[in-house]
PDBQT receptor file of N, H, CA, C and O in Angstrom, charges set to zero:
ATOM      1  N   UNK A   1       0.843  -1.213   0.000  1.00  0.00    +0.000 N 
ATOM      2  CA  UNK A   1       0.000   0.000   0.000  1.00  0.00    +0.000 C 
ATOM      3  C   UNK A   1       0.876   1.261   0.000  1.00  0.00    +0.000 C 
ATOM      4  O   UNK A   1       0.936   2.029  -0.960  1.00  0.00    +0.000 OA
ATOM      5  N   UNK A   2       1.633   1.435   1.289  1.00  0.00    +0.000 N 
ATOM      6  H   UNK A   2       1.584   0.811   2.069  1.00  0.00    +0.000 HD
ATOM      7  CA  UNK A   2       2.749   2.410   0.875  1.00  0.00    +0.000 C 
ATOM      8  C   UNK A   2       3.595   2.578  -0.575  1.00  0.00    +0.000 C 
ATOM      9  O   UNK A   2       3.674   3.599  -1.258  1.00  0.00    +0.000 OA
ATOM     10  N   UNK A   3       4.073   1.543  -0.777  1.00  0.00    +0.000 N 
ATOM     11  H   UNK A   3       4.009   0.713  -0.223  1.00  0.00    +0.000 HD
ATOM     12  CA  UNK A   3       5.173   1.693  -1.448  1.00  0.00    +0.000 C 
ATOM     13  C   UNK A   3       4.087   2.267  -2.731  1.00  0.00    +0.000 C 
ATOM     14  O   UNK A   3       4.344   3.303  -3.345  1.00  0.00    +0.000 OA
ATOM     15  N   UNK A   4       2.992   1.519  -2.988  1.00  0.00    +0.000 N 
ATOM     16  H   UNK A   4       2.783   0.678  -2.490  1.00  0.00    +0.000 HD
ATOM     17  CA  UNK A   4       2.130   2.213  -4.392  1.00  0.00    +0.000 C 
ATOM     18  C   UNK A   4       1.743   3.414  -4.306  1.00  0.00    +0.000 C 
ATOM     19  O   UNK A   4       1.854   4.099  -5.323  1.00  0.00    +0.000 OA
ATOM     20  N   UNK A   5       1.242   3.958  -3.220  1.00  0.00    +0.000 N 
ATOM     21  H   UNK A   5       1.152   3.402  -2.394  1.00  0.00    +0.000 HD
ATOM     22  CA  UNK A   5       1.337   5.486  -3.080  1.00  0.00    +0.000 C 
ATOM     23  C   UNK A   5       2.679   6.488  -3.119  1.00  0.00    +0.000 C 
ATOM     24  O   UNK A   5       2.732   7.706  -3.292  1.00  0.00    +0.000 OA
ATOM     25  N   UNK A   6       3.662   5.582  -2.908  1.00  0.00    +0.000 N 
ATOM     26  H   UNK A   6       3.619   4.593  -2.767  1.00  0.00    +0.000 HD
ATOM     27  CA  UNK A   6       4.867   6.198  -2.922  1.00  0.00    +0.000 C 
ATOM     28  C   UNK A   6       5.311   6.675  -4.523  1.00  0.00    +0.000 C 
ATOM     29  O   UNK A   6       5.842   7.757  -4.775  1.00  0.00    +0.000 OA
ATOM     30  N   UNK A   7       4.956   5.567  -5.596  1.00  0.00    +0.000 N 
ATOM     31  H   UNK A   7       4.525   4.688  -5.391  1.00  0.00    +0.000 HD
ATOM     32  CA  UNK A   7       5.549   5.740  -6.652  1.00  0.00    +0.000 C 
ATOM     33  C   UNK A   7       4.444   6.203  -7.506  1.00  0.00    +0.000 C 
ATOM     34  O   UNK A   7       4.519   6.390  -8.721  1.00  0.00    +0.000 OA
ATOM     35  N   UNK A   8       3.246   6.398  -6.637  1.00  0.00    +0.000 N 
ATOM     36  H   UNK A   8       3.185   6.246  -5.651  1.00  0.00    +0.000 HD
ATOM     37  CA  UNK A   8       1.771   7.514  -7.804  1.00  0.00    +0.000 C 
ATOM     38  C   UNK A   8       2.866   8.695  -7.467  1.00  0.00    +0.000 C 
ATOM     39  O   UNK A   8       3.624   9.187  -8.303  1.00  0.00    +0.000 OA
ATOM     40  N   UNK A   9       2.814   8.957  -6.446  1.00  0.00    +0.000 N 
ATOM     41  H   UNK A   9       2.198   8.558  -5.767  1.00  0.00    +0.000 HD
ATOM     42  CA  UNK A   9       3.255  10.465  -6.025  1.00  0.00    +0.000 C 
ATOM     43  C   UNK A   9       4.883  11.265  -7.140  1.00  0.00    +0.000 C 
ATOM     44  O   UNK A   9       5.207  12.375  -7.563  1.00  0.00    +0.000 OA
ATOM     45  N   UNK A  10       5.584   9.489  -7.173  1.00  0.00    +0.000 N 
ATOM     46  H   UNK A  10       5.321   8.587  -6.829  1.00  0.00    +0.000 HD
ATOM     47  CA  UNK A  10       6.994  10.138  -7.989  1.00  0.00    +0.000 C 
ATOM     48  C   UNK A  10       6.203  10.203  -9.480  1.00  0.00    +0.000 C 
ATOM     49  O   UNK A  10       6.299  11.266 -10.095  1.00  0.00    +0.000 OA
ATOM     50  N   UNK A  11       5.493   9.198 -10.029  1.00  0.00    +0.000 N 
ATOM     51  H   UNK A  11       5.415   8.336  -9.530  1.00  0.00    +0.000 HD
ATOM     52  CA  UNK A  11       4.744   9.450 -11.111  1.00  0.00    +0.000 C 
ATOM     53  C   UNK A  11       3.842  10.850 -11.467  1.00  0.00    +0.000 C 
ATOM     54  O   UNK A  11       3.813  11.330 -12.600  1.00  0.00    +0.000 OA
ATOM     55  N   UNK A  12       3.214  11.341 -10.468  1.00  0.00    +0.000 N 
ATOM     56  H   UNK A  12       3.238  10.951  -9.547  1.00  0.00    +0.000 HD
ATOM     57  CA  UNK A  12       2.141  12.435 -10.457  1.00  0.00    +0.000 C 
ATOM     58  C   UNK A  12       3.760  13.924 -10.661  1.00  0.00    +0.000 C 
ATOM     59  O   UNK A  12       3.901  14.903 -11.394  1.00  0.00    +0.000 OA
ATOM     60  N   UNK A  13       4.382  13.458  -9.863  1.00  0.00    +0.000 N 
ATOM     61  H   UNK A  13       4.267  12.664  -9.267  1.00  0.00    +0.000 HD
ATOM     62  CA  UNK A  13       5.906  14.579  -9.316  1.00  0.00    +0.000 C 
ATOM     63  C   UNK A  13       6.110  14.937 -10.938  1.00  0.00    +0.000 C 
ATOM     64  O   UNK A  13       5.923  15.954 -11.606  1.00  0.00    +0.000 OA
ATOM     65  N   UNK A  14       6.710  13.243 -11.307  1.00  0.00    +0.000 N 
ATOM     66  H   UNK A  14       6.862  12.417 -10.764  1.00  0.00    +0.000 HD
ATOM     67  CA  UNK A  14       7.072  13.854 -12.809  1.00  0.00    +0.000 C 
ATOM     68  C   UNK A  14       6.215  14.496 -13.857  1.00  0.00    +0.000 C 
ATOM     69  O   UNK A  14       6.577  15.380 -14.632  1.00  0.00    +0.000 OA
ATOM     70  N   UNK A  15       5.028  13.936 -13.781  1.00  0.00    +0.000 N 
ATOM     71  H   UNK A  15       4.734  13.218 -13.151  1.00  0.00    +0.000 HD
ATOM     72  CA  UNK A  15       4.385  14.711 -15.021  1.00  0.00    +0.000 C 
ATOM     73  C   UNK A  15       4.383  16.292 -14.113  1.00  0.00    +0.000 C 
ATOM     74  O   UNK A  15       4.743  17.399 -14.516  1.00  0.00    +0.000 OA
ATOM     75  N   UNK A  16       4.102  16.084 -13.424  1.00  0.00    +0.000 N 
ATOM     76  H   UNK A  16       3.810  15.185 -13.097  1.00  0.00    +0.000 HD
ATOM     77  CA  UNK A  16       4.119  18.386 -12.959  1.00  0.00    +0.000 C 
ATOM     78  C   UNK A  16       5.260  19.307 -13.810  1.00  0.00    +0.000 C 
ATOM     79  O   UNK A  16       5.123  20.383 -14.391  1.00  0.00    +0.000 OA
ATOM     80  N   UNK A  17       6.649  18.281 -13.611  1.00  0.00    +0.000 N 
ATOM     81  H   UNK A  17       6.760  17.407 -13.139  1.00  0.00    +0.000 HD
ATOM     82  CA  UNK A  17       8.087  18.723 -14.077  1.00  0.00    +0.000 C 
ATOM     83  C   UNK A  17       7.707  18.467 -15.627  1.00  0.00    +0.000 C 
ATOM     84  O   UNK A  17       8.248  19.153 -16.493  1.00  0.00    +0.000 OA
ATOM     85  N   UNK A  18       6.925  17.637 -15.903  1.00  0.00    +0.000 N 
ATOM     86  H   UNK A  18       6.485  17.080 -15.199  1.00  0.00    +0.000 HD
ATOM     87  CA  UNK A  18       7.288  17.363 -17.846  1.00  0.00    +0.000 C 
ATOM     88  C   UNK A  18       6.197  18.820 -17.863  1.00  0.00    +0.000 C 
ATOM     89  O   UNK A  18       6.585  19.679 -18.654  1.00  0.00    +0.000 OA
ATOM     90  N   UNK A  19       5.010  19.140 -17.147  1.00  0.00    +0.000 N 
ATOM     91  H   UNK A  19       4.695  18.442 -16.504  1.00  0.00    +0.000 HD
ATOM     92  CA  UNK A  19       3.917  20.318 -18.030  1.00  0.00    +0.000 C 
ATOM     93  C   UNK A  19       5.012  21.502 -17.738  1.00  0.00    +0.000 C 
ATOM     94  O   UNK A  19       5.260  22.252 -18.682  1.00  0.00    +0.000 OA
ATOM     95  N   UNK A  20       5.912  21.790 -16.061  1.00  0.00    +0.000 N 
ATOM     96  H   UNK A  20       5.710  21.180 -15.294  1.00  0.00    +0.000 HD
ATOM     97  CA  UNK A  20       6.439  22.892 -16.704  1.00  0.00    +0.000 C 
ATOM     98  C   UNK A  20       7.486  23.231 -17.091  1.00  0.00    +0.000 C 
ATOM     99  O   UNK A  20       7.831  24.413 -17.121  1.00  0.00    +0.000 OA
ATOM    100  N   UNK A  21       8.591  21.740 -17.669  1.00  0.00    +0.000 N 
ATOM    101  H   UNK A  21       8.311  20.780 -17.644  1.00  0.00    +0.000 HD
ATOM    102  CA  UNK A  21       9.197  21.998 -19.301  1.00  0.00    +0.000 C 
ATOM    103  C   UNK A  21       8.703  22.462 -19.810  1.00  0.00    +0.000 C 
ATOM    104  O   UNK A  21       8.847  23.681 -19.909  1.00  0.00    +0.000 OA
ATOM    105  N   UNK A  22       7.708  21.717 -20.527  1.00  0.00    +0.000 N 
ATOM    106  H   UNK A  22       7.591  20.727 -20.447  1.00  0.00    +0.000 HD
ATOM    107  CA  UNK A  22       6.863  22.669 -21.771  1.00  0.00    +0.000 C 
ATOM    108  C   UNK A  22       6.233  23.890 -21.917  1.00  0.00    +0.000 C 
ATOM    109  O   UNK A  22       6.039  24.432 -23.005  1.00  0.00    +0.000 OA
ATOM    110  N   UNK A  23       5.832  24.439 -20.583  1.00  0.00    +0.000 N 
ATOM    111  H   UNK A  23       5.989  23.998 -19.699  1.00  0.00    +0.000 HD
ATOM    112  CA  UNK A  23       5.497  25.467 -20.457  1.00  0.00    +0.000 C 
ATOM    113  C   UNK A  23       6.566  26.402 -20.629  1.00  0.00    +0.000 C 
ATOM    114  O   UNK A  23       6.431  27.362 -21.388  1.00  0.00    +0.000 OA
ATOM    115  N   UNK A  24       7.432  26.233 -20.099  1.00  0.00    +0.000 N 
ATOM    116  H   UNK A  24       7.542  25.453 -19.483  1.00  0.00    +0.000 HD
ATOM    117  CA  UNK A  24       8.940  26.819 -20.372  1.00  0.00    +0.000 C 
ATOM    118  C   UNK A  24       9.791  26.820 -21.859  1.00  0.00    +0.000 C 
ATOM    119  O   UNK A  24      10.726  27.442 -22.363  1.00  0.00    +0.000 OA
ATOM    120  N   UNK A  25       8.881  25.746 -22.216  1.00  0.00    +0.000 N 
ATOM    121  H   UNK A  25       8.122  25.240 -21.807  1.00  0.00    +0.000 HD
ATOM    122  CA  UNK A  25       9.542  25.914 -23.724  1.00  0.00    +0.000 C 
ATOM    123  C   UNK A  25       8.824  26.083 -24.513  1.00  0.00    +0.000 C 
ATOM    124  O   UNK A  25       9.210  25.343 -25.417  1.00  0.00    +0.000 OA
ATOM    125  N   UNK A  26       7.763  26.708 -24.916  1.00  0.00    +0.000 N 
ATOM    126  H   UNK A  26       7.450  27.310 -24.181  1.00  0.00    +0.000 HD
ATOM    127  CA  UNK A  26       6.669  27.310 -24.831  1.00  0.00    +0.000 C 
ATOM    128  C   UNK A  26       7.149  28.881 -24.847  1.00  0.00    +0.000 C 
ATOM    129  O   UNK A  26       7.362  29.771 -25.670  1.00  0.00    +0.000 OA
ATOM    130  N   UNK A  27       7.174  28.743 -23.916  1.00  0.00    +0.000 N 
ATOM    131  H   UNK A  27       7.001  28.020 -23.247  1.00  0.00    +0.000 HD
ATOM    132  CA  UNK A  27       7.448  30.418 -23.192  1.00  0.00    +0.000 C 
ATOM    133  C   UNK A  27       8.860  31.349 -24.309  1.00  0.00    +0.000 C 
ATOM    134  O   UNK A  27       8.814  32.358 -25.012  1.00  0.00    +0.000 OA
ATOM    135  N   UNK A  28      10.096  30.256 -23.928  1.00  0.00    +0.000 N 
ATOM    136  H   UNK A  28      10.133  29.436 -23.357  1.00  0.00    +0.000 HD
ATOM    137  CA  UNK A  28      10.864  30.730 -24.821  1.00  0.00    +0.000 C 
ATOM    138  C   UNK A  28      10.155  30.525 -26.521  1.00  0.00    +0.000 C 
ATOM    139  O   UNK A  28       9.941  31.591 -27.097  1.00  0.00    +0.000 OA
ATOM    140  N   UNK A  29       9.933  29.710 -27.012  1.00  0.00    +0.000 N 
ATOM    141  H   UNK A  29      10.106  28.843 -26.544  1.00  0.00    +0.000 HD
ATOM    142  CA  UNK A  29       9.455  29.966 -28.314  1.00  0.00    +0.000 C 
ATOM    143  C   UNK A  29       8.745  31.125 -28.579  1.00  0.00    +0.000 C 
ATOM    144  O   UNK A  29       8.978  31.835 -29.558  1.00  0.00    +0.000 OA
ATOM    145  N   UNK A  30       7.709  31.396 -27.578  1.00  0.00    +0.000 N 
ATOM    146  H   UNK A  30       7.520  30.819 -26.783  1.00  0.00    +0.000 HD
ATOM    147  CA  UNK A  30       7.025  32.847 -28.158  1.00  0.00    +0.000 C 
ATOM    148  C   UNK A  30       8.307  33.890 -27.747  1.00  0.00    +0.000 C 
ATOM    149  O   UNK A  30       8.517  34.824 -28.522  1.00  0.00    +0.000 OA
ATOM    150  N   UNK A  31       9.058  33.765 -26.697  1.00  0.00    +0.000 N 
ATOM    151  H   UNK A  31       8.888  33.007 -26.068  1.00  0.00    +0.000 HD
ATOM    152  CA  UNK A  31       9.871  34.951 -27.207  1.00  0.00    +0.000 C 
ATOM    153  C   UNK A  31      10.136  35.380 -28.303  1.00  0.00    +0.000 C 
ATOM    154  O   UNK A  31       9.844  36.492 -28.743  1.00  0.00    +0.000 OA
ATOM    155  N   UNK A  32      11.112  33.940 -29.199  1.00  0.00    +0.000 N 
ATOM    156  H   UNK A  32      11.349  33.037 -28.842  1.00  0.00    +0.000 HD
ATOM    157  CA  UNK A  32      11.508  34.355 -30.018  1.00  0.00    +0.000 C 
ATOM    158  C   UNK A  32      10.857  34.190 -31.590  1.00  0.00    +0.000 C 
ATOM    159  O   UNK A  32      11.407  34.735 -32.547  1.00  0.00    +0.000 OA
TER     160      UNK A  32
């Protein structure tokens, strides 16, 4: 039970970090 909540949470962690890559790269593209 732990350990599966443990690795939703690193799973849920990473997608946050992959939307704000993209948001970030994103961001620079409309800069330029």
């Amino acid at each position: 039970m732990m350990k599966g909540l443990f690795y939703e949470n690193i799973i849920s962690g990473k997608q946050v970090l992959s939307i704000i890559e993209k948001m970030l790269i994103i961001h620079f593209l409309t800069i330029k």
